[in-house]
N, C-alpha and C positions, 0 to 999 in steps of 0.2 A: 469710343475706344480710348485707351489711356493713353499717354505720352509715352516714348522714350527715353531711356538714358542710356547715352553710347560713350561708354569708357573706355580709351586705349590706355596699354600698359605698354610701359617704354621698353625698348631693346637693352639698355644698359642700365645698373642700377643707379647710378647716378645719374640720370635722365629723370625727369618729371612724367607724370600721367596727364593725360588730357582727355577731355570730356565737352559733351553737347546737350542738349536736350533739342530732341524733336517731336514732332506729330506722328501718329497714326502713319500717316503717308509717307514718313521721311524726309518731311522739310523743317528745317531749322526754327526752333519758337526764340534762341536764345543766342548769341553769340560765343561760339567755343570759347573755355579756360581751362587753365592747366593751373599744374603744381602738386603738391603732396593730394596720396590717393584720399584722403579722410576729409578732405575739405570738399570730394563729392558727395560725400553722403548725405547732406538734405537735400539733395538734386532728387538724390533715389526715393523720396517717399512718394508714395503714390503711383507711383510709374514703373513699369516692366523694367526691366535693367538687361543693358549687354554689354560684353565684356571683348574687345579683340585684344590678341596676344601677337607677340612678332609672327609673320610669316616665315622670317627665314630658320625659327624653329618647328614648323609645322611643315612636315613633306608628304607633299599631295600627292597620290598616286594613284593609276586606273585599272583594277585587272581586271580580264574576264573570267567570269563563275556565272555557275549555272543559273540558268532563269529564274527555277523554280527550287531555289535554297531555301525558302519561306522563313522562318523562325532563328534555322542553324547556319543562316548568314553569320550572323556573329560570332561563331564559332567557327566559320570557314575560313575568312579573310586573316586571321593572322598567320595558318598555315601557309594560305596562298601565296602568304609575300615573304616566307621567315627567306629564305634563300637570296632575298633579295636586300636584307638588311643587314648591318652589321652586329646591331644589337641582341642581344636576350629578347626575344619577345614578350617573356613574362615582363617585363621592364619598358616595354611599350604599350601605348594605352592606342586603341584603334577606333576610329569614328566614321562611319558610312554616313554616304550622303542618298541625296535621290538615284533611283536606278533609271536608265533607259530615257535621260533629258536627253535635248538635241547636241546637246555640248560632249554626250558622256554614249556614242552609238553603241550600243551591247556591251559594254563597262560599267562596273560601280566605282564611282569616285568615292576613295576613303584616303580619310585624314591619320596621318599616324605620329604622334607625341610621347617623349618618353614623359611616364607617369610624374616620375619628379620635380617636372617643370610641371607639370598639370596641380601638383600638389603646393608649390610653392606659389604660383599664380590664386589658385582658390584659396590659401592662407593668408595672401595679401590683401585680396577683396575684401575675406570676412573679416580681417584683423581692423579692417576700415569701416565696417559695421553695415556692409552692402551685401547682399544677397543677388547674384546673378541668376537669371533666368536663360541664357544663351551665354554662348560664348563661342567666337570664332577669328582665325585666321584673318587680320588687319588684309591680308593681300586675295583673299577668298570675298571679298567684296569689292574688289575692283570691276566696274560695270564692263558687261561682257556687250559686243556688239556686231551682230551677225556679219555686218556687211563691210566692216573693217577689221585692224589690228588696235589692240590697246594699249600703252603704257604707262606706268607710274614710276617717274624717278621720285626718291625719296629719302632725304639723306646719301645714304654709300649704297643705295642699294637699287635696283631700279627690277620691275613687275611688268612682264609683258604676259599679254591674253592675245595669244592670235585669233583671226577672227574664226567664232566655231570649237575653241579650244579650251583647255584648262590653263590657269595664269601661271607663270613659270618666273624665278627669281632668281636672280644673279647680281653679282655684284657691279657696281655703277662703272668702276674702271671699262669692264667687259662692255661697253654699252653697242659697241658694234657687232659683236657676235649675238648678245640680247636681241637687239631689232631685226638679227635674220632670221632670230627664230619666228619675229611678227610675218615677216616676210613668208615663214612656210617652205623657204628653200634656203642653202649656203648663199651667201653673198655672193661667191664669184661666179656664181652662175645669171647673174643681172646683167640685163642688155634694157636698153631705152626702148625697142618695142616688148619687153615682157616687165613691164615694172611691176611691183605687186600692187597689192590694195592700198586704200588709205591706211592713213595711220592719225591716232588722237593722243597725245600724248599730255598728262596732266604730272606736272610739277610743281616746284617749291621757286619763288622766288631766286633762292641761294643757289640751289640746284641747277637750276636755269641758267642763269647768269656763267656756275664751272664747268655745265655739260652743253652747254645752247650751243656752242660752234661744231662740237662734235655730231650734233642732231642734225643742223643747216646741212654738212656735208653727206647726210643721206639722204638727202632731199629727194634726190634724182630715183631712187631705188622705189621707193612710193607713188603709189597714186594719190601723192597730195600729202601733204600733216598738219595736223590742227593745233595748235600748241593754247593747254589752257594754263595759266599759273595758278594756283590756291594761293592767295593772300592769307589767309586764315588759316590754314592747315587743310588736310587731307578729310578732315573728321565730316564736313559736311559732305560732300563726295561720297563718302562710304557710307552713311547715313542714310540716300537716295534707296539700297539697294534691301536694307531691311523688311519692308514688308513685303517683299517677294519671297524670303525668307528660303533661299535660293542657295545661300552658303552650307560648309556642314559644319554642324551645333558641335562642337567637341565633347559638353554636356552628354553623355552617352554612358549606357551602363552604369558600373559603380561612380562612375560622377553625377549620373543626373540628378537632376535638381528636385529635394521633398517639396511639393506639395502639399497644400492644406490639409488636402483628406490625408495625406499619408502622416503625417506629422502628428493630426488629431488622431487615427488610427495609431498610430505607438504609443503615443499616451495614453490611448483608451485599453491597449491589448491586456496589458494586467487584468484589469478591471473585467475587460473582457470573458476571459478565460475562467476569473472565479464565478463570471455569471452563470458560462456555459458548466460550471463543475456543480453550482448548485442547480439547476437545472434537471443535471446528471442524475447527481444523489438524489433529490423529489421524485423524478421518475423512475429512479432506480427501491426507493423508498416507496412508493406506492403498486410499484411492479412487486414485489414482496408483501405489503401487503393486503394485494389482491389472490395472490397466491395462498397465504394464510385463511382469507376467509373462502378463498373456494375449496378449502382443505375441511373447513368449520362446516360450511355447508356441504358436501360430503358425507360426513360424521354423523351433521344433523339429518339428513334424509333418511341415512341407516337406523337411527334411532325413532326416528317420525314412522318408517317402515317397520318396526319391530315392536315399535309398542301399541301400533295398529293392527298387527298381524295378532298380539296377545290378547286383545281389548274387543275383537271383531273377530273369531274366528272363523272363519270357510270363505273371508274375502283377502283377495289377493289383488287389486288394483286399488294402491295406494292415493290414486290422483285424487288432490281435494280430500285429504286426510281429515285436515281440520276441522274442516263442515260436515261432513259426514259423520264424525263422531259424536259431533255436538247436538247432530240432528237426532243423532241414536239415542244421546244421554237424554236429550229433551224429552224424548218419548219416554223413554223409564220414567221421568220424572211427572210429568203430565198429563199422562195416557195414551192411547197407540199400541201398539204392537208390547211395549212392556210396560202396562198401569197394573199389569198385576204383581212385576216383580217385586217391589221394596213392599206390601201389604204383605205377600209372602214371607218373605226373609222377617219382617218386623214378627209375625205369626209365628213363623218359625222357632225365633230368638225364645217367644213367649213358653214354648213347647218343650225345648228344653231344659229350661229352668226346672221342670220336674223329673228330668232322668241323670242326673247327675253321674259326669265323667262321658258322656256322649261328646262324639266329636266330628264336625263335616267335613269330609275327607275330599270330595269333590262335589259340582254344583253345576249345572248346566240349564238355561231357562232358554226354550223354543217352546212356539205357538201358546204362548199363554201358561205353561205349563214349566212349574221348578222339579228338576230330575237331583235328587239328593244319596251321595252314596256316605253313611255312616259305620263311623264306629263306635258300639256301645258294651259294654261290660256284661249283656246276656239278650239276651229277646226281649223281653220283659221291658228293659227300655224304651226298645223302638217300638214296640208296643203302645208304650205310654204317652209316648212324644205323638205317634199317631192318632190316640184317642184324642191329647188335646188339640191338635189339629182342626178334627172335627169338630169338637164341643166347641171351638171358635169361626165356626161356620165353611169351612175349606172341607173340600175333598182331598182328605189323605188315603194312599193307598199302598201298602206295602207290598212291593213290587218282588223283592227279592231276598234270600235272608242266609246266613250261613255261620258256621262255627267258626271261629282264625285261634291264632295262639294267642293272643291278646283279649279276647273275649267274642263278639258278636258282631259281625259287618251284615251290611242290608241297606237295599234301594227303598225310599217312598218319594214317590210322585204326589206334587202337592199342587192343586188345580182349583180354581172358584168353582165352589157349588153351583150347579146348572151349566158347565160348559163341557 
């Protein structure tokens, strides 16, 4: 698991930033340094980064909302508290924590920040060339401890966590009204047999030394106080409490933090979208035409159908068009049911070369037999066209004969001799 880096940003601009690196667990690899924020930045390579802001611009609050808000939490919380603030809501940026901890019974703890510190805080980091992954409330990490009270003096300002409670911040002067709230009751209700809990209280050197006699005199009010100094600063202390990761991330909504994939996804989405467009058009391109050729075939079956229908007549199932007619043609050609057609028709050709101005009107060949309906210029023709029929070995027989305005029409049947 990678390292830490736990960066505080000062309460005043003229104050310096200070910084740690830890472990995984929250114990120190490095000795805390301060000074301009840019001189953290090679702290940051490789390592998760987090960012605490003053507490005493960050005000924690607890409401109760429905159990089962699921999604439209985020959505609820800022109505839930607008009455409760002075500001624009739109003007404050709002950040939930975990719901339903031992600290928080049927409450959501949300952190609420006006945006424009949030916006100047994350323009410092990046102006510093650091990328934060977290970020939280400096006094949101004060370790909480069931069985006592907490405090942190620090500077002018001092952080109590009663024990079981959310951390509350007030200023250092107030120190006495601060530690009844550790207390859990008013001060003046303190007698020697109802003292309250311990108390831990963790300080600064300086701090100590202008507040220590004011602490001693509540001695009595506690069960007990533990007094730790940070020589070092606060940073390792709050440090401890990160991988419980227990604070709440301010990091929320429009502030949270891009992600790899999210980042490579923006980059890609252009690129994306003309893949999905060509895509589009291919499919939209071949859905057309597919449509075209089922319009072709179509066309074509009707004409498969019709010129089967002319080529075959008295059959009317088209299936297997093509073999069938090729099976038909092969027999004309080869022998079969029509070896005597094209012997005929060639005969025929021969026959009327001697009646000149005859013309075959229509033609119909079953069972072996050419059925021939002409037109010729007198009888006499079809006559002649009959005889040479015979003289080249065929049974001609003139079937039918009649006068028209044009001259002479008349059937002959034209059959192989002996069938």
């Amino acid at each position: 698991m990678a390292d830490w880096l736990l960066i505080r940003l000062p309460r005043a601009p003229a104050e310096q930033a200070s910084w740690i690196v830890v472990d995984a667990r929250g114990a120190a690899i490095e000795s805390p340094a301060g000074g301009p924020l840019a001189l953290a930045q090679p702290a940051a390579a490789g390592r998760h980064v987090c960012v605490l802001v003053p507490g005493t611009d960050v005000l924690m609050m607890e409401p109760e909302l429905p159990a089962k808000a699921g999604t439209k939490l985020a959505q609820m919380v800022p109505y839930a508290l607008e009455e409760q603030l002075a500001e624009d809501i739109d003007d404050l940026h709002f950040a939930i924590g975990r719901r339903g901890g031992a600290d928080f019974a049927g409450r959501t703890p949300v952190a609420v920040v006006a945006r424009a510190l949030m916006d100047d805080w994350l323009s410092a980091v990046q102006a510093a060339g650091i990328v934060a992954e977290r970020m939280y409330a400096d006094t949101d990490l004060l370790p909480a401890n069931p069985g006592q009270a907490v405090a942190w003096l620090d500077g002018d300002m001092i952080v109590v966590r009663p024990a079981g409670g959310a951390p509350v911040t007030m200023p250092a002067d107030a120190l006495a009204e601060a530690l009844a709230l550790a207390l859990a009751r008013p001060a003046d209700e303190f007698t020697v047999e109802n003292r309250g809990a311990g108390l831990i209280l963790y300080t600064g050197a300086a701090e100590w030394q202008q507040h220590g006699p004011a602490v001693e005199a509540l001695r009595d009010q506690f069960d007990g106080i533990k007094v730790q100094v940070l020589s070092d600063g606060p940073l390792a202390l709050l440090a401890q409490q990160l991988p419980a990761d227990a604070a709440i991330n301010l990091l929320q909504g429009s502030y949270a933090p891009q992600t790899s994939q999210t980042v490579g996804w923006r980059s890609w989405r252009v690129a994306a979208v003309l893949l999905a467009c060509l895509v589009g058009l291919h499919v939209a391109g071949k859905a057309t035409e597919l449509v075209v050729l089922k319009k072709r075939e179509h066309t074509l079956d009707a004409s498969i159908d019709q010129a089967f229908r002319a080529a075959m007549p008295g059959e009317y199932n088209t299936t297997d068009a093509r073999r069938r007619m090729q099976q038909r043609l092969m027999s004309a050609r080869g022998g079969g049911e029509f070896s005597g057609l094209l012997p005929a028709l060639g005969a025929l050709a021969v026959a009327r070369n001697g009646a000149p101005g005859t013309l075959v009107q229509a033609l119909s060949f079953r069972e072996g037999a050419v059925d021939l309906k002409l037109a010729a210029p007198n009888a006499e023709s079809l006559d002649r066209i009959s005889r040479a029929l015979r003289d080249n070995g065929w049974q001609a027989d003139l079937t039918a004969g009649n006068a028209a305005k044009s001259g002479y029409e008349g059937r002959i049947q034209i059959r192989p001799k002996g069938s």
